[in-house]
Backbone as ProteinMPNN parsed JSONL, in Angstrom:
{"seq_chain_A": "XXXXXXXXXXXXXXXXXXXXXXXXXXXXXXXXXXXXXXXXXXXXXXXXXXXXXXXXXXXXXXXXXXXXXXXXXXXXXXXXXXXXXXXXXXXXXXXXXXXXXXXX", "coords_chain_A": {"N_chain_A": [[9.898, -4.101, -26.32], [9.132, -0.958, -27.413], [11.063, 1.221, -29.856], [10.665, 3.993, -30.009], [10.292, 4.185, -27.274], [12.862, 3.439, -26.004], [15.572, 3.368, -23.894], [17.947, 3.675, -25.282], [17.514, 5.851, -27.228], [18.54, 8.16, -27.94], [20.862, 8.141, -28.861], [21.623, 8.351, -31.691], [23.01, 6.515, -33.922], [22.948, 4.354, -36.613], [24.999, 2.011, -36.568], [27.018, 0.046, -34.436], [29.862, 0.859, -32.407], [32.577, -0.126, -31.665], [33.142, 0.428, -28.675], [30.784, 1.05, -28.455], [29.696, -2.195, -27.814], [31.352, -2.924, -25.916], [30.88, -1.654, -23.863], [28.023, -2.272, -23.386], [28.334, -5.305, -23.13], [29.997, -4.94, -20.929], [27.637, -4.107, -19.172], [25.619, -6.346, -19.367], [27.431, -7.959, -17.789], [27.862, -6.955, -15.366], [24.916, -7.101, -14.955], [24.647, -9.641, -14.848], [25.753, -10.079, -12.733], [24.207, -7.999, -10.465], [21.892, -10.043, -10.448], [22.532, -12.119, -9.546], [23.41, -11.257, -6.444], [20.313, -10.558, -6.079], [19.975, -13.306, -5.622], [21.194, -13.844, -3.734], [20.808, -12.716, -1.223], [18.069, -13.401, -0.816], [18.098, -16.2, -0.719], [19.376, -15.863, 1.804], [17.634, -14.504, 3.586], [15.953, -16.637, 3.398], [17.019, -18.512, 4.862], [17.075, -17.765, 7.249], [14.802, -17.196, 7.815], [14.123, -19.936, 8.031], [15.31, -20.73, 10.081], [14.734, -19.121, 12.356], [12.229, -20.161, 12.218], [12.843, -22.603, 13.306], [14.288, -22.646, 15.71], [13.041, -20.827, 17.189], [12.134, -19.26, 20.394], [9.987, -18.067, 21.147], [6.704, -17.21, 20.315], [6.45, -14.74, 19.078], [8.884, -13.992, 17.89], [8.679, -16.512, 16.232], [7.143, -16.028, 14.419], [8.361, -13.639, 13.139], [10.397, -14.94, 11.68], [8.572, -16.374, 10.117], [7.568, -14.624, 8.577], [10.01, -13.594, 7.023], [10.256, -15.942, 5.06], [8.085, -15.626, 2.66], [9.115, -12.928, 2.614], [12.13, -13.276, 1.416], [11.552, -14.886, -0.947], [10.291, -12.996, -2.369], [12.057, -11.312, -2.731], [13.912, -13.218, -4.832], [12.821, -13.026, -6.518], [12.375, -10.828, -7.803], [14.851, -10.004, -8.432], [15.429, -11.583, -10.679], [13.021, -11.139, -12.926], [13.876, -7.754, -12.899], [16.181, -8.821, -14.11], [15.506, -10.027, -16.406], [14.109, -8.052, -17.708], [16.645, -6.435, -18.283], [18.082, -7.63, -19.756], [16.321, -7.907, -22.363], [16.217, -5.142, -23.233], [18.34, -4.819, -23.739], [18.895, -6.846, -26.207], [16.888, -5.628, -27.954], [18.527, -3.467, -28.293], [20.541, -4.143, -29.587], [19.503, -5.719, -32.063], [18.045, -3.473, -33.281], [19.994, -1.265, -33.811], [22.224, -3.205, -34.733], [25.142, -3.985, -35.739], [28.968, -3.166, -35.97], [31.006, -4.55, -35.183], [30.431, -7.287, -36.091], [28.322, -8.78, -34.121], [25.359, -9.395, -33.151]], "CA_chain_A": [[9.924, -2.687, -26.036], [9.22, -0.848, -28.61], [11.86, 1.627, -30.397], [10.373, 5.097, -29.502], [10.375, 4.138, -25.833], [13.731, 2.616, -25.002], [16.357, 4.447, -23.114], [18.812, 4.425, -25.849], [17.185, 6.494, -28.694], [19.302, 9.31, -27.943], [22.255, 7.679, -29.336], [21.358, 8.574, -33.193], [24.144, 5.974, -34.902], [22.946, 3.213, -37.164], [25.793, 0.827, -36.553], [27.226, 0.444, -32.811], [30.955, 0.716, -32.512], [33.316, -1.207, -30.524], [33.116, 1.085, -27.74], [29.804, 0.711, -27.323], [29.856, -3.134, -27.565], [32.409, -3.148, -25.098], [29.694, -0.978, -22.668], [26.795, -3.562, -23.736], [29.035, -6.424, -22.536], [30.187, -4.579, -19.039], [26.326, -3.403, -18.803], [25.693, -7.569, -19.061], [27.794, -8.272, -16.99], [26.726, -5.83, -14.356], [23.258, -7.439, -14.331], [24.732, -10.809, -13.977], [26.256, -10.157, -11.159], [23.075, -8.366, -9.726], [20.686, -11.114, -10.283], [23.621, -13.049, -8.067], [23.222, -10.869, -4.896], [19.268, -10.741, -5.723], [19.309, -14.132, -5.567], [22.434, -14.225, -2.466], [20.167, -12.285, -0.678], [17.141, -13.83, -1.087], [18.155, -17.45, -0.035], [19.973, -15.309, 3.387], [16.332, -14.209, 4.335], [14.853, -17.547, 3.409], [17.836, -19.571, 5.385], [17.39, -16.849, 7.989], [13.593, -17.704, 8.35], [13.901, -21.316, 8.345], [16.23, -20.858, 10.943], [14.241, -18.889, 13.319], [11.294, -20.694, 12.841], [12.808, -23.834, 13.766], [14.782, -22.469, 16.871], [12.517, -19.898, 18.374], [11.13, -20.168, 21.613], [9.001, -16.822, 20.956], [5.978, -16.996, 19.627], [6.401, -13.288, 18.102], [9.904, -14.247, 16.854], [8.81, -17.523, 14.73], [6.048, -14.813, 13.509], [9.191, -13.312, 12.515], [10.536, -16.153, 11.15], [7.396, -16.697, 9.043], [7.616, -13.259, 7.669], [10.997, -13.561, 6.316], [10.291, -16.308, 4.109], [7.549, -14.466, 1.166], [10.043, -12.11, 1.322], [13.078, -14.031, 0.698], [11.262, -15.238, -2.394], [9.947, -11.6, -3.58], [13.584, -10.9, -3.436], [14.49, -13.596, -5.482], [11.805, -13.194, -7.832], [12.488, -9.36, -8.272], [16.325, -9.649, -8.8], [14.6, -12.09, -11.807], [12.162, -9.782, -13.141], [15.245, -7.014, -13.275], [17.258, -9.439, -14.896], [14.739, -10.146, -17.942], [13.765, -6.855, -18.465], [17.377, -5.419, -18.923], [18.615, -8.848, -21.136], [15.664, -7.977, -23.123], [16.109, -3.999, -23.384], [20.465, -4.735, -24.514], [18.682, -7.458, -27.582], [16.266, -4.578, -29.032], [19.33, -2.506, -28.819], [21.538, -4.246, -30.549], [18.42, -5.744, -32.946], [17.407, -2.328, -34.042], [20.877, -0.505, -34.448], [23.136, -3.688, -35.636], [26.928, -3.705, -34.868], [30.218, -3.043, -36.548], [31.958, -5.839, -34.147], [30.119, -8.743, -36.241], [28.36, -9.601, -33.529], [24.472, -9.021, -33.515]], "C_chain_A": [[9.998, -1.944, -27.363], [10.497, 0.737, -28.91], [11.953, 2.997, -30.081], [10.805, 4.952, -27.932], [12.036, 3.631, -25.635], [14.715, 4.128, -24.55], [17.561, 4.972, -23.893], [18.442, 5.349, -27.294], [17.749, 7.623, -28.484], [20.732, 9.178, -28.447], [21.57, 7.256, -31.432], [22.072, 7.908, -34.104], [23.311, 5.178, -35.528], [23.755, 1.867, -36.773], [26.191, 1.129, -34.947], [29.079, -0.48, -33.043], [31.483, -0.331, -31.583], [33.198, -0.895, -29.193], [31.87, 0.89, -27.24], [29.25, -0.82, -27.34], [30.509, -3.748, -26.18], [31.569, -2.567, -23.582], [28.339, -1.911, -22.712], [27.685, -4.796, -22.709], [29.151, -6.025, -21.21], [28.389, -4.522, -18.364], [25.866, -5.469, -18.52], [26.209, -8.164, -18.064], [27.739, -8.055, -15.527], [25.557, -6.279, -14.03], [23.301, -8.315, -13.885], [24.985, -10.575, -12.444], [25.316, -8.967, -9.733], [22.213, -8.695, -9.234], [21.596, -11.566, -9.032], [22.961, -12.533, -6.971], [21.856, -10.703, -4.653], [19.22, -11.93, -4.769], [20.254, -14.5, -4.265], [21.53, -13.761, -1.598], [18.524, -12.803, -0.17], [16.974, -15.192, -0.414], [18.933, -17.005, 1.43], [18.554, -15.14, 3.414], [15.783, -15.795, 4.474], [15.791, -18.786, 4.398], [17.65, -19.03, 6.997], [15.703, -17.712, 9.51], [13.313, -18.833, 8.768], [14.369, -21.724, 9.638], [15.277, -20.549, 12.331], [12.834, -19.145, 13.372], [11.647, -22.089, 14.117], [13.199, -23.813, 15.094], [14.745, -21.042, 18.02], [11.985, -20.386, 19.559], [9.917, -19.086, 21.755], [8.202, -17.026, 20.536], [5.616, -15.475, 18.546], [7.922, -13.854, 17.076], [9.88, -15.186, 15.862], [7.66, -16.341, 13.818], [6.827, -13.887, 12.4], [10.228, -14.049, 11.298], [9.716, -16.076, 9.744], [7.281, -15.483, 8.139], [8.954, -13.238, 6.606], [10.874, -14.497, 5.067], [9.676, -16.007, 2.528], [9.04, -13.627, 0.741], [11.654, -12.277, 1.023], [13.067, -14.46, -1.005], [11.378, -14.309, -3.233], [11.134, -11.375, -3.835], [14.759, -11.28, -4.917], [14.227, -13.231, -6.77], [12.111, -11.674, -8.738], [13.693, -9.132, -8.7], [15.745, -10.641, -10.327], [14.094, -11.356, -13.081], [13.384, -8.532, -13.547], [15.9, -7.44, -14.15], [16.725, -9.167, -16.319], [14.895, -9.016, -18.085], [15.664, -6.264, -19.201], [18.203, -6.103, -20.329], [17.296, -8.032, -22.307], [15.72, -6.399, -24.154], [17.998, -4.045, -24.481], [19.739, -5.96, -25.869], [18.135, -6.321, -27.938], [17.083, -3.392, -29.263], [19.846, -2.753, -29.731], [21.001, -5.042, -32.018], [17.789, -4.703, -33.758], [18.899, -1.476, -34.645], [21.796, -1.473, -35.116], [24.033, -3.358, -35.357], [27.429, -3.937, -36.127], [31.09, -4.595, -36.236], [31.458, -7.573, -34.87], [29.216, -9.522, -35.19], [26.39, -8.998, -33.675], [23.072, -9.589, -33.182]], "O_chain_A": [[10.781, -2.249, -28.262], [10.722, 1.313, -27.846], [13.078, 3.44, -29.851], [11.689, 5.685, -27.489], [12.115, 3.452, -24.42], [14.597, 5.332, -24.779], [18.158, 6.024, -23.663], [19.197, 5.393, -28.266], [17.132, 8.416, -29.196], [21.582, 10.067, -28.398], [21.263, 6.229, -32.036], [22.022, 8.402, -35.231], [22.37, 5.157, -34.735], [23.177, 0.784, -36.686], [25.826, 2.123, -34.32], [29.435, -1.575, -33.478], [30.867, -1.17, -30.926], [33.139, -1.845, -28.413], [31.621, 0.635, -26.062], [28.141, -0.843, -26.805], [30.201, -4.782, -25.586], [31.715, -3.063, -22.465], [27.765, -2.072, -21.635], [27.412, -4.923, -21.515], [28.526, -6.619, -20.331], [28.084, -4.88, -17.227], [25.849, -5.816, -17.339], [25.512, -8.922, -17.389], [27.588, -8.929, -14.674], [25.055, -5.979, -12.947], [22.64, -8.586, -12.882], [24.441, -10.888, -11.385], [25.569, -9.001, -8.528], [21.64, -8.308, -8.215], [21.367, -11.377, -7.838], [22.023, -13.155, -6.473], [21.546, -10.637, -3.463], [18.746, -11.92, -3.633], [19.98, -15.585, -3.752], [21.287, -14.714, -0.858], [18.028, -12.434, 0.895], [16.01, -15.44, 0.31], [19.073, -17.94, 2.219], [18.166, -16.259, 3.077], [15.249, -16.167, 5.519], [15.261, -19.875, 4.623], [18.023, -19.76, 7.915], [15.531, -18.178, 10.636], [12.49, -19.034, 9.661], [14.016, -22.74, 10.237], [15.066, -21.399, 13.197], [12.134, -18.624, 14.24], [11.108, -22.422, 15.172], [12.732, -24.676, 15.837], [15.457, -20.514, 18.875], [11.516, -21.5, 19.793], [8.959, -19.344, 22.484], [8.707, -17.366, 19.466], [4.813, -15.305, 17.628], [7.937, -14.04, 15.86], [10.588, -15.125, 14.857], [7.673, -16.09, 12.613], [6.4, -13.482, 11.318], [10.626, -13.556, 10.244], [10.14, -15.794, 8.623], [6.872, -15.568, 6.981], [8.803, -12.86, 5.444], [11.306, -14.037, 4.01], [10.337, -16.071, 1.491], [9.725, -13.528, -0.277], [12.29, -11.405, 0.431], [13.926, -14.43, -1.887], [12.01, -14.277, -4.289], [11.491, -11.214, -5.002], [15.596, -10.67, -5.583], [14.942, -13.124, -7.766], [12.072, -11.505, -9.956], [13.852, -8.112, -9.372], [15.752, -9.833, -11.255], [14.779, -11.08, -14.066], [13.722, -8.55, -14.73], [16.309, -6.7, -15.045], [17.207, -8.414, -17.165], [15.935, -8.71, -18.667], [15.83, -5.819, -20.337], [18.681, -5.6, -21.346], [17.886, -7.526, -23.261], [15.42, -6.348, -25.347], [18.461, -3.472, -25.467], [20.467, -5.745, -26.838], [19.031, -5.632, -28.425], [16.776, -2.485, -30.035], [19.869, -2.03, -30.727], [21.756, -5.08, -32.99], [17.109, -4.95, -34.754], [18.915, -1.091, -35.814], [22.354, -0.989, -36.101], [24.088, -2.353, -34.649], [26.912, -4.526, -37.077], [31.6, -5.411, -37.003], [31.858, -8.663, -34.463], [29.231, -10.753, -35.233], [26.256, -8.05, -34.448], [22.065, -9.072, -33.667]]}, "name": "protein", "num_of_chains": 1, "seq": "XXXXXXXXXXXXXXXXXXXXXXXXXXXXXXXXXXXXXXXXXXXXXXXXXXXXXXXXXXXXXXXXXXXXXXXXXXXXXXXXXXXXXXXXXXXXXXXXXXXXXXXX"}
């Protein structure tokens, strides 16, 4: 991403204090734990589908069934996708401004 575009160029410092290390880290942590429920979510649709293919007696409901599983995946795949991008957006932050905290 390049340097003009990102979301933090409004924060004009050179060096990045403790404070906002300490918001980098929560902001990390924050994503972990929404890849998680992408991916919690994701294997519920696809456990969901397997389920009601195997123990429909409907022919519309395994249809239903069969639908749930793609998007079990897209789910997974998109809490994924989210993930990278924001790991990738918190390195060119802390790659372009450099930290106080030693850490870098």
């Amino acid at each position: 991403m390049d340097r003009t575009h990102s979301r933090y160029e409004r924060f004009d410092t050179h060096d990045l204090t403790l404070r906002d290390e300490l918001a980098i880290d929560r902001t990390l942590l924050a994503n972990e734990r929404t890849l998680l429920a992408y991916l919690r979510s994701g294997m519920a649709l696809l456990i969901a589908g397997i389920t009601i293919v195997e123990f429909a007696q409907a022919g519309w409901f395994q249809s239903v069934g069969l639908a749930l599983l793609p998007i079990g995946v897209a789910a997974g795949l998109v809490g994924l996708v989210r993930y990278a991008r924001m790991i990738k957006s918190v390195a060119v932050l802390r790659r372009t401004r450099g930290t106080k905290a030693g850490r870098g």
